[in-house]
C-alpha positions as CSV (number, residue, x, y, z in Angstrom):
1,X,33.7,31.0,-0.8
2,X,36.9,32.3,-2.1
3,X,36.5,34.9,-4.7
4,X,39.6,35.5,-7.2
5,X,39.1,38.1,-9.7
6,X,40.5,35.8,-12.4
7,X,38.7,33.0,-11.8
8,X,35.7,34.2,-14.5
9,X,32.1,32.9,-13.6
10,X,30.9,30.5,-16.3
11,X,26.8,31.9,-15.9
12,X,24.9,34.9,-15.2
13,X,23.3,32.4,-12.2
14,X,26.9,31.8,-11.3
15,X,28.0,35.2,-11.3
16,X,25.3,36.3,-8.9
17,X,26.3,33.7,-6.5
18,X,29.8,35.0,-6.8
19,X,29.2,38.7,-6.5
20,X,29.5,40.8,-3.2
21,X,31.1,37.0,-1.9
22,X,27.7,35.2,-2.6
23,X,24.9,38.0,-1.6
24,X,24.3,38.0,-5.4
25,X,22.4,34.9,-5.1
26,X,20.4,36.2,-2.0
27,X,19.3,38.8,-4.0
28,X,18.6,36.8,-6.9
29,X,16.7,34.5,-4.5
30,X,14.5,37.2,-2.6
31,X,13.0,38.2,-6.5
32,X,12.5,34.7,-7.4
33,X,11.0,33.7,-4.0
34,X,12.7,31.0,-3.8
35,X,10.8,28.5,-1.7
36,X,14.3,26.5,-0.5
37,X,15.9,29.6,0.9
38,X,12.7,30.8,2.1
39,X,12.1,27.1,4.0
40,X,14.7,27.9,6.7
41,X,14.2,30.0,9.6
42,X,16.5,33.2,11.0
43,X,17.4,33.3,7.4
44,X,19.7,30.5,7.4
45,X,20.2,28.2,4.5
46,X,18.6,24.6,5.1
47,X,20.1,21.1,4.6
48,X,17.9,20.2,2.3
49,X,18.5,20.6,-1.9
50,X,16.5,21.1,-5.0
51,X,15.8,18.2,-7.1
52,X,18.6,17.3,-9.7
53,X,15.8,16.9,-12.3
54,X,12.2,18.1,-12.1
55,X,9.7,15.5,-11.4
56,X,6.1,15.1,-12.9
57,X,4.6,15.7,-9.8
58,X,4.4,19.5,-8.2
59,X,1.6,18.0,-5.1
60,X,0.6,15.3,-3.6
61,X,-3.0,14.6,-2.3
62,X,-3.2,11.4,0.1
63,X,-6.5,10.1,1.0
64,X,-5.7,8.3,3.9
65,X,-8.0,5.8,5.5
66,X,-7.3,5.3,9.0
67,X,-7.4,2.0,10.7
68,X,-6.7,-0.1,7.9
69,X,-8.8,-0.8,4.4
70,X,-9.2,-4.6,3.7
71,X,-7.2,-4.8,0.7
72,X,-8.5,-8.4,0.5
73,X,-12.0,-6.6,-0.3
74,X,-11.2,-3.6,-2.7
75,X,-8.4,-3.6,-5.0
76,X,-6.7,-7.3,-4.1
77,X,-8.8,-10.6,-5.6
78,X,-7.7,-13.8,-3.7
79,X,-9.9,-16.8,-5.3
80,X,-8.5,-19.5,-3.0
81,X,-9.6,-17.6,0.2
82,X,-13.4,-18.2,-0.9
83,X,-12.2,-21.7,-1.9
84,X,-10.9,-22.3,1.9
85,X,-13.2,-20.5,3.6
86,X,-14.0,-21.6,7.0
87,X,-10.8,-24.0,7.5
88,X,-8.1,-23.1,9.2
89,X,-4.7,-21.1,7.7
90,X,-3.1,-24.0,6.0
91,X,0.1,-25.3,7.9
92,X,2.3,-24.3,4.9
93,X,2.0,-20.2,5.9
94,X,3.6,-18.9,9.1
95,X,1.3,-18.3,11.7
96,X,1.4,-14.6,12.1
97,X,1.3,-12.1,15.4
98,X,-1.9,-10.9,15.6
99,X,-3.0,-7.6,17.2
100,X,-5.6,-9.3,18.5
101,X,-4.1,-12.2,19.7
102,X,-6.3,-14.7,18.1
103,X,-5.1,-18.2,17.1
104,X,-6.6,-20.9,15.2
105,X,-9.2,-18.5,13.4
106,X,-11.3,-20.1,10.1
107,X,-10.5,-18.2,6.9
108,X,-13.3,-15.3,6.2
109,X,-14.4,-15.8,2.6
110,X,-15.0,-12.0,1.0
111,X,-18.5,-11.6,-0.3
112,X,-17.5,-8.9,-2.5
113,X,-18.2,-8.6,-6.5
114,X,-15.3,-8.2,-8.6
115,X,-14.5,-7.4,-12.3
116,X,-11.3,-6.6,-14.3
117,X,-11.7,-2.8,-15.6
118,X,-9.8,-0.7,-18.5
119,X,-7.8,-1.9,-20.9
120,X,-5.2,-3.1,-18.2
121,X,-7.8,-5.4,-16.3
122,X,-7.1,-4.4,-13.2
123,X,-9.5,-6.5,-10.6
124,X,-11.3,-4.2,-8.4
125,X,-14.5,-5.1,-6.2
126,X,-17.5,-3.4,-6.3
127,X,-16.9,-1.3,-3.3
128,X,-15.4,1.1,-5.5
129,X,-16.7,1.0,-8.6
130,X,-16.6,4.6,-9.4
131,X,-12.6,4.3,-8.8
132,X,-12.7,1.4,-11.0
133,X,-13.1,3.9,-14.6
134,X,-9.8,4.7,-13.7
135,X,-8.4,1.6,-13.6
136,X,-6.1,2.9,-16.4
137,X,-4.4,5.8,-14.4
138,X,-3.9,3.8,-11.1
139,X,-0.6,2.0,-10.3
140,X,-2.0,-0.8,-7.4
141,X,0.9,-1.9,-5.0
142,X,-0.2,-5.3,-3.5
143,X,2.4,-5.9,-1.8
144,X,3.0,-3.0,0.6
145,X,4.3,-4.0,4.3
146,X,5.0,-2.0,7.5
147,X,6.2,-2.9,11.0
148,X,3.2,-0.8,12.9
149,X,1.4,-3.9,13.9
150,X,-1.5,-1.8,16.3
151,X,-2.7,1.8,15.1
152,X,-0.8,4.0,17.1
153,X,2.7,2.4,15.2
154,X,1.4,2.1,12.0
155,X,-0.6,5.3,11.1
156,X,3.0,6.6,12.7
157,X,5.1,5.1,10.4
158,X,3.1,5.5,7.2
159,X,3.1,9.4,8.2
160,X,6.9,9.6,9.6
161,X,8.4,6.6,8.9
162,X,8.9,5.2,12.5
163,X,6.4,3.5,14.6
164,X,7.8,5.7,17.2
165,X,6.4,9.6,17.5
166,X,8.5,12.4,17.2
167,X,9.9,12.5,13.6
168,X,8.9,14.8,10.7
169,X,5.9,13.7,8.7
170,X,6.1,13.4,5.2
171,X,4.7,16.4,4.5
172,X,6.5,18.0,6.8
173,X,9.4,16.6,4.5
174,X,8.1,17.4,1.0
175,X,7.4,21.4,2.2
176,X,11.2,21.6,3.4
177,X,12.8,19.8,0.3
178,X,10.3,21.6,-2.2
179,X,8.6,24.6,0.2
180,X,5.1,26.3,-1.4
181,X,4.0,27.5,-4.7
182,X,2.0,30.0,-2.9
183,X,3.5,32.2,-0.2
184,X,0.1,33.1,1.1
185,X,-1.4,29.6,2.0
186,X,0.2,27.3,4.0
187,X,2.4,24.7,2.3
188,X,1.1,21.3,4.1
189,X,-2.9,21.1,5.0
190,X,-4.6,18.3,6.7
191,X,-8.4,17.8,6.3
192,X,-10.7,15.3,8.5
193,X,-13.7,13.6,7.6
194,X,-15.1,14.4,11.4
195,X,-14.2,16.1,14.5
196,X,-12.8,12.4,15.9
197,X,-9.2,12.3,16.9
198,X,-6.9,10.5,14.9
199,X,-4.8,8.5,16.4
200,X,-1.6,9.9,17.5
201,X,-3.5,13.5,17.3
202,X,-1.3,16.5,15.6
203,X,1.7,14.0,15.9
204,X,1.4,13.0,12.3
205,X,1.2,15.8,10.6
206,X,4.3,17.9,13.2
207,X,7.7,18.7,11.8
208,X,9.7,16.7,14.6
209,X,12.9,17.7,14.9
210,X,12.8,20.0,12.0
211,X,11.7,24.0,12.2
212,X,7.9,24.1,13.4
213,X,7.1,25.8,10.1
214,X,6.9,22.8,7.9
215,X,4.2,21.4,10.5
216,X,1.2,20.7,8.7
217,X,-2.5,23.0,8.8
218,X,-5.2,21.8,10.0
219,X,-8.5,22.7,7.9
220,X,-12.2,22.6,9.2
221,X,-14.2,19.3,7.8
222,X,-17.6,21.2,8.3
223,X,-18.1,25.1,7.2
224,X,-15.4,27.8,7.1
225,X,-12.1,25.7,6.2
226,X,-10.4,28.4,8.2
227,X,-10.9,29.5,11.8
228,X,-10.8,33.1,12.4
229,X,-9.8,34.5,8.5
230,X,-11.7,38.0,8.7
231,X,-10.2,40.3,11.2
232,X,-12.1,41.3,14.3
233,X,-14.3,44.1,13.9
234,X,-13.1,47.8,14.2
235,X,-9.3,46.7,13.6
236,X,-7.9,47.9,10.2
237,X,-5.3,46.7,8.2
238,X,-3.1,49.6,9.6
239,X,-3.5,48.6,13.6
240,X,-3.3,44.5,12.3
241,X,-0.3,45.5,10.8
242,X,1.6,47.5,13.5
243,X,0.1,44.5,15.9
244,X,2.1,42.1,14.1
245,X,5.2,43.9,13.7
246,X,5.2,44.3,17.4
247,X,4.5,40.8,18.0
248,X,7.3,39.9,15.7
249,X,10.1,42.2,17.3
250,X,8.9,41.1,20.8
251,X,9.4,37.2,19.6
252,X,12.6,38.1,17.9
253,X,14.1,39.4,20.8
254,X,13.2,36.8,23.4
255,X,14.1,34.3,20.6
256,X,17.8,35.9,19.7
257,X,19.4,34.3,23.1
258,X,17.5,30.7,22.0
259,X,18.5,29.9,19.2
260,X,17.2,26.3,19.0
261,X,13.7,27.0,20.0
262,X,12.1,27.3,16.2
263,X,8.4,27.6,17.8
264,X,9.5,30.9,18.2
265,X,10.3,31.9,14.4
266,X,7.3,29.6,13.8
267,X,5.1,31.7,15.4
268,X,5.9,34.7,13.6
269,X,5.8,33.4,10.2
270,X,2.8,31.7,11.4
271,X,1.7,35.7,12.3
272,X,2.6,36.6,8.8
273,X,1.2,33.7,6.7
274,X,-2.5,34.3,8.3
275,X,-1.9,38.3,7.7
276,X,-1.4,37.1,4.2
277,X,-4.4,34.1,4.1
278,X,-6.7,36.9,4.6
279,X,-6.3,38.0,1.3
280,X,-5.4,35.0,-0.8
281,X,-7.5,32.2,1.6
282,X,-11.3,33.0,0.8
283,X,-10.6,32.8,-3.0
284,X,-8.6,29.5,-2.9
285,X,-11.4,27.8,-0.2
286,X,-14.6,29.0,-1.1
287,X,-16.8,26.1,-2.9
288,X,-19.5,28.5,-3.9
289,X,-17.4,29.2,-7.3
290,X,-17.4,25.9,-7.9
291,X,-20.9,24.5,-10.9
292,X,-23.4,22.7,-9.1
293,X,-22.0,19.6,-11.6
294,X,-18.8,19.9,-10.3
295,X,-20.3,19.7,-6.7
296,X,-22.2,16.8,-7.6
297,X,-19.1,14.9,-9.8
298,X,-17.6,14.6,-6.2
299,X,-20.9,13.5,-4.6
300,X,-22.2,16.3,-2.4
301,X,-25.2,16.1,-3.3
302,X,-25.7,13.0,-1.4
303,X,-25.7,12.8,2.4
304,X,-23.0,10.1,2.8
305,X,-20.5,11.2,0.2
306,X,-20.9,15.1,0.8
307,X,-18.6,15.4,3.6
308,X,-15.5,13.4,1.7
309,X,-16.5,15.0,-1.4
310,X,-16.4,18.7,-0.3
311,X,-12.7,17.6,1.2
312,X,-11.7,16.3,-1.8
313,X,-12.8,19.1,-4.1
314,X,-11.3,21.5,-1.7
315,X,-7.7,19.6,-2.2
316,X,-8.2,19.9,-5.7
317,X,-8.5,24.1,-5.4
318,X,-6.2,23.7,-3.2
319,X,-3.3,22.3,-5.2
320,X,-4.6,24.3,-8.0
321,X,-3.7,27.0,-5.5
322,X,0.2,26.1,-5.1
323,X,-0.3,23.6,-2.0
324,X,2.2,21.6,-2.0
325,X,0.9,18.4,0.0
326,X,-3.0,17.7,1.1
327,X,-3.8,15.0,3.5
328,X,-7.7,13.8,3.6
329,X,-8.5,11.7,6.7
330,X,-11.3,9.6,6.1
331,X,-12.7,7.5,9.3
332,X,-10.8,10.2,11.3
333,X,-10.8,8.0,14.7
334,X,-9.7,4.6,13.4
335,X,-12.9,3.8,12.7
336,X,-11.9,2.0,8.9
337,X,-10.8,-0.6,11.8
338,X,-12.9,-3.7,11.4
339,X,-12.5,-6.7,13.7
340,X,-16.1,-6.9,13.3
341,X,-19.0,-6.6,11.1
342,X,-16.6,-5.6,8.6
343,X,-19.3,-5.6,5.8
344,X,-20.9,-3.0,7.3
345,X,-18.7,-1.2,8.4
346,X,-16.6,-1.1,5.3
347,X,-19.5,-0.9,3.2
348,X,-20.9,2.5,4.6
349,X,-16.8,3.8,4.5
350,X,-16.5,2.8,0.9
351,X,-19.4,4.6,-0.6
352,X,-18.3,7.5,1.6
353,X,-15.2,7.8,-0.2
354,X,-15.4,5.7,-3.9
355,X,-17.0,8.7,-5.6
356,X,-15.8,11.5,-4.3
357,X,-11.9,10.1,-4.9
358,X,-13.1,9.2,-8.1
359,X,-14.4,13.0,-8.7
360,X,-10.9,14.3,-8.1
361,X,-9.4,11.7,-10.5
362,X,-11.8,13.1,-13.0
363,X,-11.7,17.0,-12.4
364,X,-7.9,16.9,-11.9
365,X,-7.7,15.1,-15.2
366,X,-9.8,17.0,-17.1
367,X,-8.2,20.5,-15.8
368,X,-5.1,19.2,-17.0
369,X,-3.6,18.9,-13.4
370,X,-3.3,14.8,-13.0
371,X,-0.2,14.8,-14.6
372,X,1.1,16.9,-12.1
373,X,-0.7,15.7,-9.1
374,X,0.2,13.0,-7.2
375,X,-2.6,11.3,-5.8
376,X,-2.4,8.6,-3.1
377,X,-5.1,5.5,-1.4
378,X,-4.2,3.9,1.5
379,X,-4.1,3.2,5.4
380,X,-1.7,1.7,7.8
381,X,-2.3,-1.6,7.2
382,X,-4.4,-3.9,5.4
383,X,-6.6,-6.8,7.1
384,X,-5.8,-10.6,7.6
385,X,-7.9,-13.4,5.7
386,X,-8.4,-15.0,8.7
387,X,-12.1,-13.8,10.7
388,X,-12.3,-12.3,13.9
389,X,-15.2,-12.4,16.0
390,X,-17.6,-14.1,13.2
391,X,-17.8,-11.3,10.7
392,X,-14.6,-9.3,11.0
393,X,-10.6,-9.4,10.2
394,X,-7.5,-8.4,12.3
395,X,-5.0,-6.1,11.6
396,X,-2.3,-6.8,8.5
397,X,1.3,-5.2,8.1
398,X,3.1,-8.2,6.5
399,X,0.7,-7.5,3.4
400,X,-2.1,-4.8,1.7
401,X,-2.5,-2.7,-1.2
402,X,-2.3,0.8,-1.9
403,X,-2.5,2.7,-5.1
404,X,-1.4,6.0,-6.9
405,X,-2.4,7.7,-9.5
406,X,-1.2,10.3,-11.8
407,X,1.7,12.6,-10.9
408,X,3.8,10.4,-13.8
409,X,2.3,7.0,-12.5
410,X,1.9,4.5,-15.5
411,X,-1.3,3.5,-15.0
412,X,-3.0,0.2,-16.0
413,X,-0.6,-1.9,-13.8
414,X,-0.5,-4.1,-10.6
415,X,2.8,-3.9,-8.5
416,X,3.9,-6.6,-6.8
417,X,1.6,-9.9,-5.2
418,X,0.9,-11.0,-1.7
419,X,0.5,-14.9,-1.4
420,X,-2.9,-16.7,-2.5
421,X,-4.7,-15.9,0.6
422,X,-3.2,-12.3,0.4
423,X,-1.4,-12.7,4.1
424,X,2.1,-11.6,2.9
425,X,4.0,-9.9,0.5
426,X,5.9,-12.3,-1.8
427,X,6.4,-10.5,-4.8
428,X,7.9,-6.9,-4.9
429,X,7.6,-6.2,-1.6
430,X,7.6,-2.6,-0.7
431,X,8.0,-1.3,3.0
432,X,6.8,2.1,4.2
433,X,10.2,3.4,3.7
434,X,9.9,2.6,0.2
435,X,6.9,4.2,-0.3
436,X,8.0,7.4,1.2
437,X,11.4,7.0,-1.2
438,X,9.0,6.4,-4.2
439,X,6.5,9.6,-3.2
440,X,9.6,11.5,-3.5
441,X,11.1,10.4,-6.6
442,X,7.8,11.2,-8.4
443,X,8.4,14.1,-6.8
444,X,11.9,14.8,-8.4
445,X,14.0,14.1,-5.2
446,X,16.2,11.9,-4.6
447,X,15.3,11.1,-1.3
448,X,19.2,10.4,-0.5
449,X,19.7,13.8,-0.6
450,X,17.0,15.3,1.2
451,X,18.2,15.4,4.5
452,X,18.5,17.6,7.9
453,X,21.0,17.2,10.2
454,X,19.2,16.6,13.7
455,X,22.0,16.7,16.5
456,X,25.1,16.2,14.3
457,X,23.2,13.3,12.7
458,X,21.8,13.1,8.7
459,X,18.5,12.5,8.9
460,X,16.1,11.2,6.5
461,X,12.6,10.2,6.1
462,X,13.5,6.7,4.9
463,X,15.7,6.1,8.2
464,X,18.4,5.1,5.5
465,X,16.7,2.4,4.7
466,X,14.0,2.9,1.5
467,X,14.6,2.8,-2.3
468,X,12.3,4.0,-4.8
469,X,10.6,1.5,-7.3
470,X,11.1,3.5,-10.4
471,X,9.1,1.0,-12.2
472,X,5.9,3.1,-11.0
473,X,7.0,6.2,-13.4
474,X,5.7,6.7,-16.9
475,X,9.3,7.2,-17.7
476,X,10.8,4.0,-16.7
């Protein structure tokens, strides 16, 4: 940038960035740690910007239940499909593509109990009852749609925004646009339920195209959250140290004649951030400080909600701890996925999960951290009203229900309506890309702006195609 000694900087801020022809502003940037600058490898500035405005929410924790919740059994009440049940789809809807490939199924009545709770009267089923006293902070969206029609596409897209692998995830997104809090934990952890694969592996949680830095971390689901914290024995912090300086110039060197590789610079903050974790990491993961009320508010005191509930109140230190986005896997392995037996199989899922996401609700409240904390229920798809194989439903991406809750979300309200048998989205619909551009401007992004150029090409996480429903905000 030109600098003319009479054209007079209007701010301290601007006079920085003006100095020395701009190194002002690095300067100014290394003692505010800037997590924007500090989000781009080799030192180079990144594509992405700071929000115009600051938005409610700081993090986002997204309990994400993989194969695909029925929505027609937790959080979306469809009379008529009781009504009906056992005759055939009526010849007024559209006969959907199924996964499955089933035609001419009867209707499958749901056996659930439901009741209107809060002040707002949201209808929610007795499958999650314990969610249901927070009726009042949670914004349902009933009429969320995707284009994954299997589970390989859709937990894709609702991670990346493509049923195809290979772009950034969307917390691969939010660490680059908004970086960390906390320059000694990682920026973007994932946390399973079990050691089952989910499907599409590590896919969903890489950085794509972008820097492998903003990939996400994957946490332990059963003891130490972190693999190999405490150095070996008989190394000091001296010899660690000089090992990782070595290791760094080595990488450095091999990397300065390639450029585009980013694995390399990955690896050595990767080098650094665990040199760091060793210090900040035990304090920020370890439950023991936690009351034994606070351990049973998220249910681990029970067999069958102690492993959900221990990943859950780990998020919540976690964020507390300047993590920017938390991912909690439940069913890791698909296994929400219900073409049969669906009331026992959804049963046992449900009362794995209801209290211990209800838990977090309450301790983030209560700690004063909702309002800041975006918290998100959902899976890749909902389930069709039709029955498959007796007792179970197919796969639905033309209609299903997630929810948010806090973060700025005005509570106490139902977005959008899928048709009477809950099939598709008629009212408000709101694709994946949507949801992504909504997640953001809760966030304070705009996600218009929030882009990386990928071969000469703008890329964004809403493929250019999503628009935030600003309805969702307290503000609105």
């Amino acid at each position: 940038m030109p600098c003319h000694n009479y054209d007079l900087p209007g701010s301290r801020r601007e006079f920085l960035r003006r100095a020395g022809c701009g190194f002002g502003s690095v300067a100014l940037a290394a003692m505010l740690r800037e997590p924007i600058l500090s989000a781009a490898p080799g030192g180079k500035l990144p594509d992405a910007r700071l929000p115009a405005k600051a938005g409610r929410a700081k993090s986002v924790i997204f309990c994400f239940m993989e194969g695909g919740p029925s929505h027609l059994d937790t959080f979306d009440r469809k009379p008529l499909l009781n009504k009906l049940a056992g005759q055939k789809l009526p010849s007024s809807f559209k006969v959907p593509v199924l996964a499955m490939g089933e035609s001419n199924a009867p209707l499958l009545a749901s056996q659930r109990t439901w009741k209107q709770y809060g002040k707002s009267g949201l209808w929610i089923s007795d499958w999650f009852s314990h969610v249901a006293q927070h009726a009042d902070d949670l914004a349902v969206i009933n009429s969320c749609v995707s284009d994954g029609i299997n589970h390989a596409g859709g937990v894709c897209q609702m991670n990346t925004g493509s049923i195809f692998g290979g772009r950034p995830s969307l917390g691969a997104w939010v660490q680059y646009g908004l970086g960390t809090e906390n320059q000694d934990l990682p920026g973007f952890v994932v946390i399973k339920d079990s050691e089952g694969t989910v499907v599409n592996g590590v896919r969903n949680w890489g950085s794509g195209f972008m820097p492998a830095v903003h990939q996400g971390v994957e946490f332990e689901s059963e003891g130490t959250p972190i693999k190999y914290l405490d150095s070996p024995k008989g190394v000091g912090s001296q010899q660690q140290r000089d090992k990782l300086d070595l290791l760094a110039k080595l990488n450095r060197d091999y990397g300065a004649a390639r450029q585009d590789n980013s694995d390399l610079e990955a690896r050595i903050r990767a080098y650094e951030l665990a040199y760091t974790m060793q210090a900040e990491a035990p304090h920020a993961v370890d439950l023991s400080r936690e009351s034994a009320a606070t351990k049973a508010l998220y249910g681990m005191d029970q067999p069958e909600t102690a492993v959900y509930g221990r990943n859950c109140l780990l998020a919540r230190r976690l964020v507390e701890n300047g993590v920017r986005f938390v991912q909690l896997y439940s069913g890791a392995g698909s296994k929400w996925d219900s073409h049969s037996k669906l009331e026992e199989n959804h049963g046992r899922l449900c009362r794995a999960v209801d209290k211990p996401i209800a838990g977090l609700l309450t301790d983030l409240k209560r700690r004063g951290l909702l309002d800041e904390t975006l918290v998100i229920w959902g899976g890749e798809f909902g389930r069709t009203p039709m029955s498959e194989q007796g007792g179970g439903r197919d796969h639905n991406p033309t209609g299903f229900t997630m929810w948010m809750a806090g973060g700025g979300v005005r509570g106490g309200q139902t977005i959008g309506m899928t048709d009477e048998l809950g099939l598709y989205a008629v009212d408000k619909r709101m694709h994946v890309h949507d949801l992504h551009a909504t997640i953001l401007h809760l966030l304070g992004v705009d996600h218009t702006k929030l882009v990386y150029r990928h071969k000469g090409r703008p890329e964004r996480i809403d493929l250019n195609e999503g628009h935030p429903y600003a309805g969702i905000a307290e503000s609105a």
